[in-house]
PyMOL Python script that loads the backbone (N, CA, C, O; Angstrom):
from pymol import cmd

cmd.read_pdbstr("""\
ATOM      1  N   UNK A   1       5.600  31.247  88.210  1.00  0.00           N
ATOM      2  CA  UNK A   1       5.028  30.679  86.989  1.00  0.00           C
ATOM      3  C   UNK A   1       5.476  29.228  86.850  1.00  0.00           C
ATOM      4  O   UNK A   1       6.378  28.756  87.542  1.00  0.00           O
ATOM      5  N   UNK A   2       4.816  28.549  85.937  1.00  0.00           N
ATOM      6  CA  UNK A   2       4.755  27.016  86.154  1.00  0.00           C
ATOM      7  C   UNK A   2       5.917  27.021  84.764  1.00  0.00           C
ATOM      8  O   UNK A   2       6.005  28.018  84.047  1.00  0.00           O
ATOM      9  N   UNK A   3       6.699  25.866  84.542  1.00  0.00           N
ATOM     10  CA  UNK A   3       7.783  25.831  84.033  1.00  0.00           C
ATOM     11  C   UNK A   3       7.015  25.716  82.672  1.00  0.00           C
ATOM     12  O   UNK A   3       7.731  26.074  81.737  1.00  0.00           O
ATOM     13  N   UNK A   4       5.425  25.211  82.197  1.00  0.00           N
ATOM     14  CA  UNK A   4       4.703  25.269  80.609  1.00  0.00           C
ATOM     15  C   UNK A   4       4.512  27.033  80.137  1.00  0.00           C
ATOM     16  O   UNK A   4       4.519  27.538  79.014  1.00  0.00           O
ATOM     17  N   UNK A   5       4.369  27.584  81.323  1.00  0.00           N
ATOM     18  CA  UNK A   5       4.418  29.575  81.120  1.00  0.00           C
ATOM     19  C   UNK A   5       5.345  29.653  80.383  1.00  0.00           C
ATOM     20  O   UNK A   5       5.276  29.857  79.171  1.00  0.00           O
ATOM     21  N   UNK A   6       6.624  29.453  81.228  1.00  0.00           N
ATOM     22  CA  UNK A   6       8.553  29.990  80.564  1.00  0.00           C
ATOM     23  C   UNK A   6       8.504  29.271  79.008  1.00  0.00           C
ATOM     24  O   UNK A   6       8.959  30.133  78.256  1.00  0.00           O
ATOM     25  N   UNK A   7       8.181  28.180  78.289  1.00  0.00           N
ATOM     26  CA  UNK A   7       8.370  27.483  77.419  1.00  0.00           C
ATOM     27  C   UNK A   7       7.163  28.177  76.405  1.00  0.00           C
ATOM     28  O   UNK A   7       7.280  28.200  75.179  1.00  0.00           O
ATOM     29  N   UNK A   8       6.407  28.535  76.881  1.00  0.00           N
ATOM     30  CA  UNK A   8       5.364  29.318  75.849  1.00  0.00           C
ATOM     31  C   UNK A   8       5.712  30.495  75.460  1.00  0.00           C
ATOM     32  O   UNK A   8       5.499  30.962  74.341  1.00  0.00           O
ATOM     33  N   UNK A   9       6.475  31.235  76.714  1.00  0.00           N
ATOM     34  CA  UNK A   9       6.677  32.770  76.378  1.00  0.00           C
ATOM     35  C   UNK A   9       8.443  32.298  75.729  1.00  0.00           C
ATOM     36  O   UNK A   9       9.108  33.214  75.245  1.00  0.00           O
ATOM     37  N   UNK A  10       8.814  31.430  75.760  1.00  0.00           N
ATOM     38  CA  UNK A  10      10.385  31.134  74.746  1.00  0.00           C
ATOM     39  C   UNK A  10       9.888  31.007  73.267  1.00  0.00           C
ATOM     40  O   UNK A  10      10.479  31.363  72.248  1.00  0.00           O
ATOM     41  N   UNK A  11       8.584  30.377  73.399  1.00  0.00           N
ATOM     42  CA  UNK A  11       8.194  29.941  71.727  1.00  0.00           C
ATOM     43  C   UNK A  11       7.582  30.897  71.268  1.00  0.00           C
ATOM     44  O   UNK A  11       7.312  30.745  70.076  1.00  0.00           O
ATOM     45  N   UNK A  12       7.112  32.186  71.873  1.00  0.00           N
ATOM     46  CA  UNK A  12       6.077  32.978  71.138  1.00  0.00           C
ATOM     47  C   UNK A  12       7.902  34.181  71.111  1.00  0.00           C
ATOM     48  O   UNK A  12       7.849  35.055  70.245  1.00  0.00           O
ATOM     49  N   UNK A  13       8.650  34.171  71.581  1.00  0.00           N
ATOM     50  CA  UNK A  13       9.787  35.140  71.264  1.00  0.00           C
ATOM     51  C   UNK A  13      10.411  34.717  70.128  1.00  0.00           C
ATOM     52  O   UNK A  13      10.497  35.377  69.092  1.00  0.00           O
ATOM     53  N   UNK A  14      11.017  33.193  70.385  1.00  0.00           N
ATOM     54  CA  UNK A  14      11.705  32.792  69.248  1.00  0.00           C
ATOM     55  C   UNK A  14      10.545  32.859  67.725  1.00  0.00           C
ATOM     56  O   UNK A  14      10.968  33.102  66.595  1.00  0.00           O
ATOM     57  N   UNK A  15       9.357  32.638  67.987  1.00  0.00           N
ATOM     58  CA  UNK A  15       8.497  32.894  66.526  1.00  0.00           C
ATOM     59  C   UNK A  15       8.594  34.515  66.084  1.00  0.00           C
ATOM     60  O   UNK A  15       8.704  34.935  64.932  1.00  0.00           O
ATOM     61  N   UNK A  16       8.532  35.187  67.131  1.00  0.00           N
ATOM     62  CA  UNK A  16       8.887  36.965  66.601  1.00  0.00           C
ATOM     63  C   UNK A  16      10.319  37.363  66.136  1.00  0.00           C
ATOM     64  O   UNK A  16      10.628  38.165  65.255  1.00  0.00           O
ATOM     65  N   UNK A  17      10.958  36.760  66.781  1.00  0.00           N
ATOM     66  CA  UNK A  17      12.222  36.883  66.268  1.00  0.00           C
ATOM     67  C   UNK A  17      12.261  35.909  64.706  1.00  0.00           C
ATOM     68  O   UNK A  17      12.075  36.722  63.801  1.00  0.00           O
ATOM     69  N   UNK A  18      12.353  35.162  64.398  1.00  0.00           N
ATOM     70  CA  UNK A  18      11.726  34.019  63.233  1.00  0.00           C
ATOM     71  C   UNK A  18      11.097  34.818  61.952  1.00  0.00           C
ATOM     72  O   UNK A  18      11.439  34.861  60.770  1.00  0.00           O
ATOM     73  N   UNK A  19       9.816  35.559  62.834  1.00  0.00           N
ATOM     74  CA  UNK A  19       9.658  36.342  61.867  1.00  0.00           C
ATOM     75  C   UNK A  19       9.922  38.272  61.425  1.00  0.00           C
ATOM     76  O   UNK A  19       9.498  39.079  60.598  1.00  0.00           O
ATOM     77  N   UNK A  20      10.747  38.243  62.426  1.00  0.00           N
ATOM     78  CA  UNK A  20      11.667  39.814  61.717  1.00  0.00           C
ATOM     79  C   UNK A  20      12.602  39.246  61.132  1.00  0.00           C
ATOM     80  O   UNK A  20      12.794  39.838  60.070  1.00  0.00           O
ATOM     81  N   UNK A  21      13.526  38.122  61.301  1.00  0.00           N
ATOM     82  CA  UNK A  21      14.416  37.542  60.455  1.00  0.00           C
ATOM     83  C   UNK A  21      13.971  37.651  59.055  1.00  0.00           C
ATOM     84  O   UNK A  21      14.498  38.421  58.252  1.00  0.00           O
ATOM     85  N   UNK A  22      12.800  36.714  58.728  1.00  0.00           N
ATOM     86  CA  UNK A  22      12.653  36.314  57.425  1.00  0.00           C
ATOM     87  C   UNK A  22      11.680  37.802  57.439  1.00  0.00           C
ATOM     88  O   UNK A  22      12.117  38.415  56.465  1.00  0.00           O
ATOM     89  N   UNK A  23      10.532  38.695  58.104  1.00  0.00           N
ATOM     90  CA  UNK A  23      10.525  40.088  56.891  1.00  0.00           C
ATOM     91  C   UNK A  23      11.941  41.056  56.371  1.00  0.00           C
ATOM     92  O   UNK A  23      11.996  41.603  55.270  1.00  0.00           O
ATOM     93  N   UNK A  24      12.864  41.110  57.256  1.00  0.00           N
ATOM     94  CA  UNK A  24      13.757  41.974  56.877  1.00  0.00           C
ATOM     95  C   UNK A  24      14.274  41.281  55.222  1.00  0.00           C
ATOM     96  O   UNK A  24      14.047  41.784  54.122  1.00  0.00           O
ATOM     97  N   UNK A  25      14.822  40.330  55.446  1.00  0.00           N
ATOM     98  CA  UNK A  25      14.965  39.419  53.976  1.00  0.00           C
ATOM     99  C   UNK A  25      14.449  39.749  52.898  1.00  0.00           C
ATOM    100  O   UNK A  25      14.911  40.151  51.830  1.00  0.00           O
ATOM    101  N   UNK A  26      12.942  39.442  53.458  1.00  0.00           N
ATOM    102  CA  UNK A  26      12.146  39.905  51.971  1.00  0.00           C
ATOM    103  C   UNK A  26      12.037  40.975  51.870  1.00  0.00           C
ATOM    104  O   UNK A  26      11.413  41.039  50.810  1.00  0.00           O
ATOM    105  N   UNK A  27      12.304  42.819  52.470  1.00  0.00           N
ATOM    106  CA  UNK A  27      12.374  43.934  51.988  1.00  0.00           C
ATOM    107  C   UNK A  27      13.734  43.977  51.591  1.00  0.00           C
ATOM    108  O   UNK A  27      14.062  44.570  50.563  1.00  0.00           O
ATOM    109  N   UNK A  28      14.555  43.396  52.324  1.00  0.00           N
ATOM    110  CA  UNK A  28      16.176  43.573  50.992  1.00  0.00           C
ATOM    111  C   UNK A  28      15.702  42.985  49.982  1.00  0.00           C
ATOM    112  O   UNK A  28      15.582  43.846  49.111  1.00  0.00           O
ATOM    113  N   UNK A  29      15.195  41.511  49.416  1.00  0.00           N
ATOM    114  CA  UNK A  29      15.059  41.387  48.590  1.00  0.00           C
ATOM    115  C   UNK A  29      13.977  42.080  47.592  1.00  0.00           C
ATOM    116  O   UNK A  29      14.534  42.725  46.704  1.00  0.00           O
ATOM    117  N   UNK A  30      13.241  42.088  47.564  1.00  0.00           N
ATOM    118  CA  UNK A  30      12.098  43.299  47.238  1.00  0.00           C
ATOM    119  C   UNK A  30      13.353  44.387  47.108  1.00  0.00           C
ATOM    120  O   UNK A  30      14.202  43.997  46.306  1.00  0.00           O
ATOM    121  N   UNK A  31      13.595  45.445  47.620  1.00  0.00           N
ATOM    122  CA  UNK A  31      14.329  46.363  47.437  1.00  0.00           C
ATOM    123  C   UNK A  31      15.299  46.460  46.259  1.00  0.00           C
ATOM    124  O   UNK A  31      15.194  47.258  45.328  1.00  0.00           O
ATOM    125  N   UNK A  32      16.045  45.745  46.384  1.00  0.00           N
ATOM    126  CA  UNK A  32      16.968  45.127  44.745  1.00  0.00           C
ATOM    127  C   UNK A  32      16.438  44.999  43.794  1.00  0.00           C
ATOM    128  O   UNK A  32      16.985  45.464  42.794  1.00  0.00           O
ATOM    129  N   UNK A  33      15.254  44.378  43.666  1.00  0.00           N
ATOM    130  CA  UNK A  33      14.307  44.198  42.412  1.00  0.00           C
ATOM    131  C   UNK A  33      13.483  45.761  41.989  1.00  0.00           C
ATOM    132  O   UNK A  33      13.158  46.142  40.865  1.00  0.00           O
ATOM    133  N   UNK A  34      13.319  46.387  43.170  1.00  0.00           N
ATOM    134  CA  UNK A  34      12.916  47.559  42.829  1.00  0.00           C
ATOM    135  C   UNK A  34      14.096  48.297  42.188  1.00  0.00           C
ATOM    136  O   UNK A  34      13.776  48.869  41.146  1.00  0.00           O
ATOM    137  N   UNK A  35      15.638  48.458  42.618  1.00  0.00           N
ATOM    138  CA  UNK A  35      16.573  49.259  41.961  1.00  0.00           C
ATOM    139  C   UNK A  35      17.042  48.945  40.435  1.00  0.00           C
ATOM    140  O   UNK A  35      17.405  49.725  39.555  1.00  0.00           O
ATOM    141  N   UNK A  36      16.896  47.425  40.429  1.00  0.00           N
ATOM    142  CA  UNK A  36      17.220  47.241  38.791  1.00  0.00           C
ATOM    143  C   UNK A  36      16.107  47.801  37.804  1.00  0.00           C
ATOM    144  O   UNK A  36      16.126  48.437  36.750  1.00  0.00           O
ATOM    145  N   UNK A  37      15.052  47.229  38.700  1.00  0.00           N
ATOM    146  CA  UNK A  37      13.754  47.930  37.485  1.00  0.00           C
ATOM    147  C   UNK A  37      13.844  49.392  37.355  1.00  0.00           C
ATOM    148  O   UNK A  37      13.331  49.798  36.311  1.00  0.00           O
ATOM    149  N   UNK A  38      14.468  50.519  38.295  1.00  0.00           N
ATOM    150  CA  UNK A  38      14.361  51.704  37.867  1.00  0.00           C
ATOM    151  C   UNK A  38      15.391  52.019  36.932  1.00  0.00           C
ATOM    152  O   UNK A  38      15.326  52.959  36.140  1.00  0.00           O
ATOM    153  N   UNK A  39      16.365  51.200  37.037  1.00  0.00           N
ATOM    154  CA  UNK A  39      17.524  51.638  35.971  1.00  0.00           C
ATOM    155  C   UNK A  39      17.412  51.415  34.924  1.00  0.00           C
ATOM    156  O   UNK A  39      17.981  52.060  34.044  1.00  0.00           O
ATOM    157  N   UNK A  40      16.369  50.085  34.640  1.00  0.00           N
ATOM    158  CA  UNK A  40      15.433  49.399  33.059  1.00  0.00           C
ATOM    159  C   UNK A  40      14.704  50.893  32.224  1.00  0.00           C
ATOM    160  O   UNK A  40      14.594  51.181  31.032  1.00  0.00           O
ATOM    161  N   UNK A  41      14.318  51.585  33.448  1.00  0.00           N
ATOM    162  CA  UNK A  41      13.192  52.813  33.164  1.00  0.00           C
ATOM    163  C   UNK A  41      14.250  53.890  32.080  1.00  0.00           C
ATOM    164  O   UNK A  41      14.109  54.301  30.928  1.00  0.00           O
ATOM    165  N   UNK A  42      15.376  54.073  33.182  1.00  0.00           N
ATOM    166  CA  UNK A  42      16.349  54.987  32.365  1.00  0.00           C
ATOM    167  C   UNK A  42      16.189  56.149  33.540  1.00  0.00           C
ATOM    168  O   UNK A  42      16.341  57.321  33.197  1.00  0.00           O
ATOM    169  N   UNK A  43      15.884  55.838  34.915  1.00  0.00           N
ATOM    170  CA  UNK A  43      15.851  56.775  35.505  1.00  0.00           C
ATOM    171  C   UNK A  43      16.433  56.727  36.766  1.00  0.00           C
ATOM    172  O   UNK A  43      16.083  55.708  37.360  1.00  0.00           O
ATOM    173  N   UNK A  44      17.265  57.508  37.471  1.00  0.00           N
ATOM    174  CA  UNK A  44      18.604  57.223  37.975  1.00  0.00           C
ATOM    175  C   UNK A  44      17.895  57.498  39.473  1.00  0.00           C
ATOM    176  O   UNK A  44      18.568  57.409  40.501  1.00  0.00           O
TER     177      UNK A  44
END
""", "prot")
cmd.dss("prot")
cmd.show_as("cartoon", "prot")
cmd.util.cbc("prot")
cmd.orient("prot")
C-alpha cells in the first residue's frame, strides 16, 4: 500500500475512536440527568 492508504486508514481509526470517546460521555452524562429526575418523581 502506498504510504496516502496508511494515513487514511490512521484518520478514519483515530475519527472512530474520537467518536466512542465523546458518545460514551454523553450517555454518562445523559444518565445522571436521568437519576436526579427520578428521585424529583419520588421514585427510588
Amino acid at each position: 500500500m502506498t504510504p496516502s492508504w496508511w494515513l487514511a486508514l490512521v484518520a478514519v481509526i483515530l475519527l472512530a475512536l474520537v467518536a466512542t470517546l465523546v458518545d460514551g460521555w454523553g450517555r454518562r452524562h445523559r444518565d445522571r440527568g436521568r437519576r436526579r429526575s427520578g428521585r424529583d418523581d419520588g421514585r427510588e
